[in-house]
C-alpha positions as CSV (number, residue, x, y, z in Angstrom):
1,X,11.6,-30.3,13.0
2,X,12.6,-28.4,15.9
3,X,11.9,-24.7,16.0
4,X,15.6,-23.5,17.2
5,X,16.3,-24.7,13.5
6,X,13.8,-22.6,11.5
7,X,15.6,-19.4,12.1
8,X,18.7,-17.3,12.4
9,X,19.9,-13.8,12.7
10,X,22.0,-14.0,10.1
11,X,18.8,-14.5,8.1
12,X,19.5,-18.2,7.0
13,X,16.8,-20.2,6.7
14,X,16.5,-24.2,7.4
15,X,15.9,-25.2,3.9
16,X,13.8,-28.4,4.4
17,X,11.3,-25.7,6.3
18,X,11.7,-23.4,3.7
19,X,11.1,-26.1,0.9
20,X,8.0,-27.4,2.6
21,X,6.4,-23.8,3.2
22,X,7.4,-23.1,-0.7
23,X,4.9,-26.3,-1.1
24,X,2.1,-25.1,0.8
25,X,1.9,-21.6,-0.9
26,X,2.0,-23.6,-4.4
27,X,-0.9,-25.5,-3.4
28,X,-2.9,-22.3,-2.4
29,X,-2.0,-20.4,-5.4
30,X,-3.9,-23.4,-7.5
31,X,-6.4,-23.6,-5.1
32,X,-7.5,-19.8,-5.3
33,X,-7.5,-20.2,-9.1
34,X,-4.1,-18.7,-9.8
35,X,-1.2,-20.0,-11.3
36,X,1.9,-20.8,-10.0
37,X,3.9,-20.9,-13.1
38,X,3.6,-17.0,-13.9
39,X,6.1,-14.4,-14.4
40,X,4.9,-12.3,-11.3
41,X,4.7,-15.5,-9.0
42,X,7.7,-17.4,-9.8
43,X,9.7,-16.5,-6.6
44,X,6.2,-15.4,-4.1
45,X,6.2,-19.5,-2.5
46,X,9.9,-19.1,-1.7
47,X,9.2,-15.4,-0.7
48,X,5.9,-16.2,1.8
49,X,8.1,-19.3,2.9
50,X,10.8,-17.1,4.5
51,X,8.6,-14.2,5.2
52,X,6.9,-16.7,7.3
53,X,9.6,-18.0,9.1
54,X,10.8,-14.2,10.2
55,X,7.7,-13.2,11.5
56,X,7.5,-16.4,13.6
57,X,10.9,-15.7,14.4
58,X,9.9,-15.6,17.9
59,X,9.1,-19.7,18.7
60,X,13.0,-20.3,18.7
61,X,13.8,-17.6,21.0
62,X,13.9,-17.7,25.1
63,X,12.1,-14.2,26.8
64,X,13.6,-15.3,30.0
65,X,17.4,-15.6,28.7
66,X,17.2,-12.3,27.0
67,X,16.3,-10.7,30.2
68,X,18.7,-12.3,32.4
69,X,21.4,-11.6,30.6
70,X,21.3,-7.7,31.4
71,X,20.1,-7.8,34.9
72,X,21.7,-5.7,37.5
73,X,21.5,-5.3,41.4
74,X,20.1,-1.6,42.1
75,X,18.4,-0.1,44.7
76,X,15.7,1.7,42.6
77,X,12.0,1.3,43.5
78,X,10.5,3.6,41.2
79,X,8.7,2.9,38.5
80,X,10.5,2.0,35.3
81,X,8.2,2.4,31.9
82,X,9.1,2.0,28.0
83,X,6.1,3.0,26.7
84,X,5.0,3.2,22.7
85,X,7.0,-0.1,21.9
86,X,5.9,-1.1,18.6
87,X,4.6,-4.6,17.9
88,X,3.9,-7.1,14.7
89,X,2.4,-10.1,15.5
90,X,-0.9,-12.5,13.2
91,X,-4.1,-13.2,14.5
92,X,-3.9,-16.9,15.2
93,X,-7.5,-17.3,13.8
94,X,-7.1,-16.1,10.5
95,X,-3.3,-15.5,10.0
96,X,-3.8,-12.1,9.3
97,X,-1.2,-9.4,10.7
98,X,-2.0,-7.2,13.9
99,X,-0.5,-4.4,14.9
100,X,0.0,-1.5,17.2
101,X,2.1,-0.5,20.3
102,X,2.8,-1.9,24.1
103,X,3.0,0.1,27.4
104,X,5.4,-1.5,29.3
105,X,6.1,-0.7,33.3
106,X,7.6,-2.4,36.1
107,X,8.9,-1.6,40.1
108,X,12.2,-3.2,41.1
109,X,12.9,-5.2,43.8
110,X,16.4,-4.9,43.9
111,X,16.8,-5.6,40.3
112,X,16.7,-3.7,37.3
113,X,17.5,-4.9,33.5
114,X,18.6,-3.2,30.8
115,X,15.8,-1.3,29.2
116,X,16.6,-2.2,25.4
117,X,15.6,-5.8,26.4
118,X,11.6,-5.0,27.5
119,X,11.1,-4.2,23.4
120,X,12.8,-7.2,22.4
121,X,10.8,-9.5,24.9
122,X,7.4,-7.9,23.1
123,X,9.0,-8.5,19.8
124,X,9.4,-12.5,21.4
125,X,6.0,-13.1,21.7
126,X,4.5,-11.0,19.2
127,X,6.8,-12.9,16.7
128,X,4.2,-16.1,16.5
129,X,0.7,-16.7,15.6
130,X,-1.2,-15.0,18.5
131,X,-4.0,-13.0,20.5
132,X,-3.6,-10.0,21.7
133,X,-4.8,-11.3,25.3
134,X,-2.4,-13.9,25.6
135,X,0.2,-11.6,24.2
136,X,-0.2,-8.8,26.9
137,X,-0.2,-11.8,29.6
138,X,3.2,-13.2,28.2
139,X,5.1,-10.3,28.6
140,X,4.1,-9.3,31.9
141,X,5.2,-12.9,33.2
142,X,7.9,-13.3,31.8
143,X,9.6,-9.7,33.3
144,X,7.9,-11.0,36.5
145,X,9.5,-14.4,36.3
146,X,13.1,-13.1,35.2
147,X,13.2,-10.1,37.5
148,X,11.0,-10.8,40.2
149,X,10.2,-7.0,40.7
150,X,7.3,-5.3,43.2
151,X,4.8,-5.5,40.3
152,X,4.7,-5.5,36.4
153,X,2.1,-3.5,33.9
154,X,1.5,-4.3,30.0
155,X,-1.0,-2.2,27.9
156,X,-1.2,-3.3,24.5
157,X,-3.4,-0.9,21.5
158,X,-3.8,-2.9,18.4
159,X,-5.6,-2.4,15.1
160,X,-6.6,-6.5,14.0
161,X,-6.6,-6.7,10.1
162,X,-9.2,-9.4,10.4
163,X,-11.4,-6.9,11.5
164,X,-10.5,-4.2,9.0
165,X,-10.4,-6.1,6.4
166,X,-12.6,-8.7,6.7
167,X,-15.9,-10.1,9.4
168,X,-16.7,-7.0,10.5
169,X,-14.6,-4.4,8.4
170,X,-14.5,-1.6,11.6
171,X,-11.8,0.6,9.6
172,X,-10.7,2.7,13.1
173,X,-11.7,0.0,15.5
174,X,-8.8,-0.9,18.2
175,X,-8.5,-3.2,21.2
176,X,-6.9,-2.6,24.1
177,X,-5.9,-5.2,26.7
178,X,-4.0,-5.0,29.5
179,X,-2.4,-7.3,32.5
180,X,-1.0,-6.0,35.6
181,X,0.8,-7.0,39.2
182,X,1.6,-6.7,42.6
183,X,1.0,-2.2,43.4
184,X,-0.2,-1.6,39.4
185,X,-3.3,-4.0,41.1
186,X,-3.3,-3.4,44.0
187,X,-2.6,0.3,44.7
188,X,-5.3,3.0,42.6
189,X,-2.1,5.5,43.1
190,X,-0.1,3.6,41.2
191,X,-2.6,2.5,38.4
192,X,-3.2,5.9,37.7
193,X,0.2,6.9,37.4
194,X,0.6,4.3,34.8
195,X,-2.5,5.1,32.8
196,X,-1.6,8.8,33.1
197,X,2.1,8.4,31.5
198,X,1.3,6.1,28.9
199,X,-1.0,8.3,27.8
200,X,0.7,11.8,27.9
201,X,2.6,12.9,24.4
C-alpha cells in the first residue's frame, strides 16, 4: 500500500487502510478485556483508524517540495527565526503522543522562503511515529538541503506522555534537543543570539 494513498486534505481516507486499521483496534479492544460490540465503542475502531492516519499524515508528504515551492532570491543575511512553532508528533516506542514547541532559525545565502512553510515542514516530520532527536535533525536538513543557507538552528521542548504517564511518571519533566549549522556551530556570537531570542517573551 503505498503511503501517498493513506491520506488526503480533503480528509478522505483510503478505505482498504482504514478497514484494516478498523481491524487491529477490534482485536485490541478483546484483547484488553473489552468489548467491541458496545454502545460506547461501536464507531472508536473506525475513529482510531482515521485518527491514525491524520496524525501520520506526514509519511505521504515531501519537506523538500513544500519549501521549494516558496523560495525567493534575496540578498538578506540576517538571521531569520519562527520561534514557538507548535508540534504533535508519537513516541515511536510506545505510540504514545509528544508534544511541545520548535525554535526554528536560519541565515540566507541568497535565498529566503516563505516563512509560513518552516511550521508546516515541523508539522511534516512530527506527523509520524518519531523521537524527538531525529525529529530536530530532520528539520534542520531538510531547510539546509532546500535552501542551502549560511547555517540552520532547530530547538525542540517537548513533554513525552510515556514519561508522564507511564515508566517513569515525571509529571513536569521536558526534553530539549537541539541540531544546528554552519555560524549557529561555529560562531558563539551567533549561538547566543539564537538561545537568547528563543527564549525572550
Amino acid at each position: 500500500m503505498e503511503n501517498n494513498k493513506l491520506f488526503s486534505s480533503e480528509l478522505t481516507y483510503n478505505a482498504d487502510a482504514v478497514e484494516a486499521l478498523s481491524s487491529s483496534v477490534v482485536t485490541t479492544l478483546n484483547v484488553i478485556g473489552e468489548d467491541p460490540e458496545r454502545e460506547g465503542l461501536l464507531k472508536t475502531p473506525d475513529r482510531v483508524a482515521k485518527s491514525m492516519l491524520f496524525l501520520t499524515q506526514g509519511y505521504s508528504q515531501d519537506a523538500g517540495e513544500i519549501l521549494r515551492s516558496a523560495i525567493f532570491e534575496k540578498s538578506y543575511d540576517e538571521m531569520i527565526l519562527v520561534k514557538d512553532i507548535e508540534l504533535y508528533s508519537m513516541c515511536e516506542h510506545h505510540m504514545v503522543p509528544f508534544f511541545g514547541k520548535a525554535h526554528v532559525a536560519y541565515i540566507p545565502n541568497g535565498r529566503i522562503v516563505g516563512l509560513s512553510k518552516i511550521p508546516r515542514v515541523v508539522d511534516v516530520f512530527s506527523r509520524r511515529l518519531q523521537v524527538q532527536e531525529r525529529l530536530t535533525l530532520q528539520i534542520r536538513d531538510a531547510i539546509e538541503d532546500a535552501l542551502k543557507p549560511q547555517g540552520v538552528a532547530v530547538v525542540i521542548e517537548a513533554t513525552h506522555l510515556c514519561m508522564v504517564m507511564r515508566g517513569v511518571q515525571k509529571q513536569n519533566s521536558i526534553t530539549t534537543t537541539s541540531a544546528m549549522s554552519g555560524p549557529f556551530m561555529d560562531n558563539a556570537h551567533t549561538r547566543s543570539e539564537f538561545m537568547r531570542l528563543i527564549s525572550c517573551h
